[in-house]
N, CA and C of each residue as an Amber inpcrd file, in Angstrom:
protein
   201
 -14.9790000   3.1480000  -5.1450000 -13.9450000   3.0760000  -4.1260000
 -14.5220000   2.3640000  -2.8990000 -13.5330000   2.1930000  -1.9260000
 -13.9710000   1.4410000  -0.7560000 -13.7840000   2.2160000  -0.1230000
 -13.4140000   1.9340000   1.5980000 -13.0560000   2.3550000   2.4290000
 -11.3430000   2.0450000   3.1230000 -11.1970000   3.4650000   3.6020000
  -9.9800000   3.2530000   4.0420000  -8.9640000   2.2180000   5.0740000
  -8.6230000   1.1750000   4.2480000  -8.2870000   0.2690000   5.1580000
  -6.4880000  -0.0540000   5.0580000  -5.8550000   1.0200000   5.3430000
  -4.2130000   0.9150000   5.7920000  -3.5050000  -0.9400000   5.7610000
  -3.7820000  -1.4190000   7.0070000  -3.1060000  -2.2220000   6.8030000
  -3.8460000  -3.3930000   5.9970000  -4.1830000  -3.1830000   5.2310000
  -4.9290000  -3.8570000   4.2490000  -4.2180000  -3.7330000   2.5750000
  -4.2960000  -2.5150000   2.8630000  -3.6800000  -1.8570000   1.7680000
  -2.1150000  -2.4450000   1.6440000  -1.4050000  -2.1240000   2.5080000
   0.0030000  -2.4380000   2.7640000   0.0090000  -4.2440000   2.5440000
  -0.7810000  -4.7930000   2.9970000  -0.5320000  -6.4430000   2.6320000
  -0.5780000  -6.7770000   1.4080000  -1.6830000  -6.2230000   0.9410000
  -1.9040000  -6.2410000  -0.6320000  -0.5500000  -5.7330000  -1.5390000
  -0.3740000  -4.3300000  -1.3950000   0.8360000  -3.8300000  -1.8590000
   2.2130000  -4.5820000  -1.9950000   2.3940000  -5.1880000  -1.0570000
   3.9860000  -6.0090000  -0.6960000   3.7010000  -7.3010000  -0.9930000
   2.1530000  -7.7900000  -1.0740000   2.2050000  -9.0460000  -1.6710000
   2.5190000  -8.8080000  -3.6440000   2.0390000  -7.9140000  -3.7850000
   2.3220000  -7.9170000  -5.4500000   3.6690000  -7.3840000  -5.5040000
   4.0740000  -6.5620000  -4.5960000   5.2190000  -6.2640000  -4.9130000
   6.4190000  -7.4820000  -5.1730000   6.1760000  -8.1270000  -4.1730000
   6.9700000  -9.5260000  -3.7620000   6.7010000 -10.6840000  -5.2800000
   5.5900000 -10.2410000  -6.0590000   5.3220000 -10.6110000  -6.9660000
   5.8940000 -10.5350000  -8.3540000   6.7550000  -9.2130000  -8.3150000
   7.2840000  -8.4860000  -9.8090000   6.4710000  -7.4070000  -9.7610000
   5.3520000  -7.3710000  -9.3480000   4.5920000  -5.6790000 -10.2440000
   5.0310000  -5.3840000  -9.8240000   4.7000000  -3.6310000 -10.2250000
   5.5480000  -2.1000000  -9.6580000   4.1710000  -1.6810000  -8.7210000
   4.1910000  -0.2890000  -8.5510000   4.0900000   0.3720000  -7.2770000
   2.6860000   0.6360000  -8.0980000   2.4850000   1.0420000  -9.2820000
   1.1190000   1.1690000 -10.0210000   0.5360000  -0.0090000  -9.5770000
   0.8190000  -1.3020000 -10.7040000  -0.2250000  -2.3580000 -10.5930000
  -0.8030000  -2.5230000  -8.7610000   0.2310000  -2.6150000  -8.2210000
  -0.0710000  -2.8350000  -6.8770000  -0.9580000  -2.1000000  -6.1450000
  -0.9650000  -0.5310000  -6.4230000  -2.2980000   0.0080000  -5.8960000
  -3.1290000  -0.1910000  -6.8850000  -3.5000000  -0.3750000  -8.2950000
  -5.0610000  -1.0680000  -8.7590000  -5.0210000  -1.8430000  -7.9130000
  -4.1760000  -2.9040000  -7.4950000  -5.4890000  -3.9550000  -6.7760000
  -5.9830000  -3.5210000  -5.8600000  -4.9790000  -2.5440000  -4.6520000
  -5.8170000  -1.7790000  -3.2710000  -7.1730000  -1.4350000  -4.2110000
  -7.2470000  -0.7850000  -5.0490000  -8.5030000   0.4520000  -5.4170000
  -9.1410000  -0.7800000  -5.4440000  -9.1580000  -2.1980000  -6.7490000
 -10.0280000  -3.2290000  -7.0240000 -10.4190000  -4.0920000  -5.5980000
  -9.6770000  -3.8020000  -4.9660000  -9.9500000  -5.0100000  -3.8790000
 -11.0010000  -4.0630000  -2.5590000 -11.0450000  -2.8130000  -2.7040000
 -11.7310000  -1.5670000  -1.9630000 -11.0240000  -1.4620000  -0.3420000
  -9.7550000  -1.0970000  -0.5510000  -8.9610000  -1.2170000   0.5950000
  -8.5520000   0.6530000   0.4250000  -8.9880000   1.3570000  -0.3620000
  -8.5340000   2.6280000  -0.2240000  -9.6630000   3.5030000  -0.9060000
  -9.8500000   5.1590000  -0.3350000 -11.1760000   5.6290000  -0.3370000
 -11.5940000   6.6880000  -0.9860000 -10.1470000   7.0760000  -1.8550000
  -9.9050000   8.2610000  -2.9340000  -9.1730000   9.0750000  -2.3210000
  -9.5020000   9.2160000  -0.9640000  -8.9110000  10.6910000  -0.3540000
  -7.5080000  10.5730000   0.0400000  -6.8730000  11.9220000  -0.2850000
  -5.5300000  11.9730000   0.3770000  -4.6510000  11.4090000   1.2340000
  -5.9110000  11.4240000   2.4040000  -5.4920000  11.3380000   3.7890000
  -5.1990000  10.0320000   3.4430000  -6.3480000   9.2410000   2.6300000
  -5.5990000   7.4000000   3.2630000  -4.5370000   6.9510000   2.5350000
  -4.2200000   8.2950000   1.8830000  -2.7680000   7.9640000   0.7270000
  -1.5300000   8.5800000   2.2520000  -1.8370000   9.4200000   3.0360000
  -0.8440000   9.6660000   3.8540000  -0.8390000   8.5650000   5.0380000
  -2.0660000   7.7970000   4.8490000  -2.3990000   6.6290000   6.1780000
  -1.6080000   5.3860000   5.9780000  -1.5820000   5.0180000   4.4570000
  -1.2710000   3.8610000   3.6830000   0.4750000   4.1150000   4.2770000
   0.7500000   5.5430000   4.1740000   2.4730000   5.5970000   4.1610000
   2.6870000   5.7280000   5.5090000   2.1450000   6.2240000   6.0220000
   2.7020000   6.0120000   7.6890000   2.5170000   4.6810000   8.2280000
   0.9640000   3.5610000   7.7830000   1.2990000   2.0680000   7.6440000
   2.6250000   1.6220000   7.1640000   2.9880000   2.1110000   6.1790000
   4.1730000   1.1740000   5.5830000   5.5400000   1.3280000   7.0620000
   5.8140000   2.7170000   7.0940000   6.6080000   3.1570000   8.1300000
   6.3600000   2.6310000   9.3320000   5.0980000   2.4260000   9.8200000
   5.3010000   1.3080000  10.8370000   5.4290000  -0.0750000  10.5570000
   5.2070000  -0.6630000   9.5070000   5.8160000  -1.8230000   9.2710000
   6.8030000  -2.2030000   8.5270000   7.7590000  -1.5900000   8.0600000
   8.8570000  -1.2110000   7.4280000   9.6410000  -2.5310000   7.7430000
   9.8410000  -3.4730000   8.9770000  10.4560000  -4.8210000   9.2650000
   9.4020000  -5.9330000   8.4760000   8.4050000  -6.1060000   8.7230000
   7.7170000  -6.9700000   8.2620000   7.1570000  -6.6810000   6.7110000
   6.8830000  -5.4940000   5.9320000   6.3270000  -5.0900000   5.0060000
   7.8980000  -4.0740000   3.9520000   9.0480000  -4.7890000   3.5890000
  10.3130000  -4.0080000   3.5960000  10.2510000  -3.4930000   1.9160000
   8.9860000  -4.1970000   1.2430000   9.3360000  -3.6950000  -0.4210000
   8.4750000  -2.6790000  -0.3900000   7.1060000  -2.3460000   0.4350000
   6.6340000  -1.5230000  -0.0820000   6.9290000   0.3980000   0.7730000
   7.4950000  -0.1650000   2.0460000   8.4180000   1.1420000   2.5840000
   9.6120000   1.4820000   1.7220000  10.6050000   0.6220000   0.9820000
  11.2110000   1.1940000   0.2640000  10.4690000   2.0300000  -1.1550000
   9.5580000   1.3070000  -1.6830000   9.0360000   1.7540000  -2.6000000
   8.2290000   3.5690000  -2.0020000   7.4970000   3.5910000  -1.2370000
   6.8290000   4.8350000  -0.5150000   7.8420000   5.2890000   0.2050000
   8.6840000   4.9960000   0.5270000   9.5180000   5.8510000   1.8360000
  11.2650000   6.1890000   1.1270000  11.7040000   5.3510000   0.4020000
  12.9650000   5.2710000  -0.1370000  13.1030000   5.8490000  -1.3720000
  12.5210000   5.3810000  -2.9870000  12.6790000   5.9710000  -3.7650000
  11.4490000   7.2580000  -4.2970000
């Protein structure tokens, strides 16, 4: 694992999303790319990122925040 890096995570995420993958493939790459750190917390960090960028970042707040 890497370290916890939120808006890192979220760019990555919405770029694959914007891609076709789903919400899986898209976090392997966070884990492969070492943008997230195992722990909980940066799974609750990653979603309050999305929620603040919810205008600029809109597939992966729906994906974490909507369904």
């Amino acid at each position: 694992m890497g370290q916890c890096n939120p808006p890192q995570a979220i760019k990555i995420m919405e770029a694959e999303l914007f891609r076709g993958k789903d919400l899986q493939q898209a976090f392997e790459l966070v884990i492969k790319k070492k943008a997230f750190d195992g722990s909980k917390a940066c799974i609750t960090f990653i979603r309050e990122e999305a929620m603040k960028d919810r205008e600029s970042a809109p597939l992966i707040f729906k994906k974490l925040w909507l369904e």
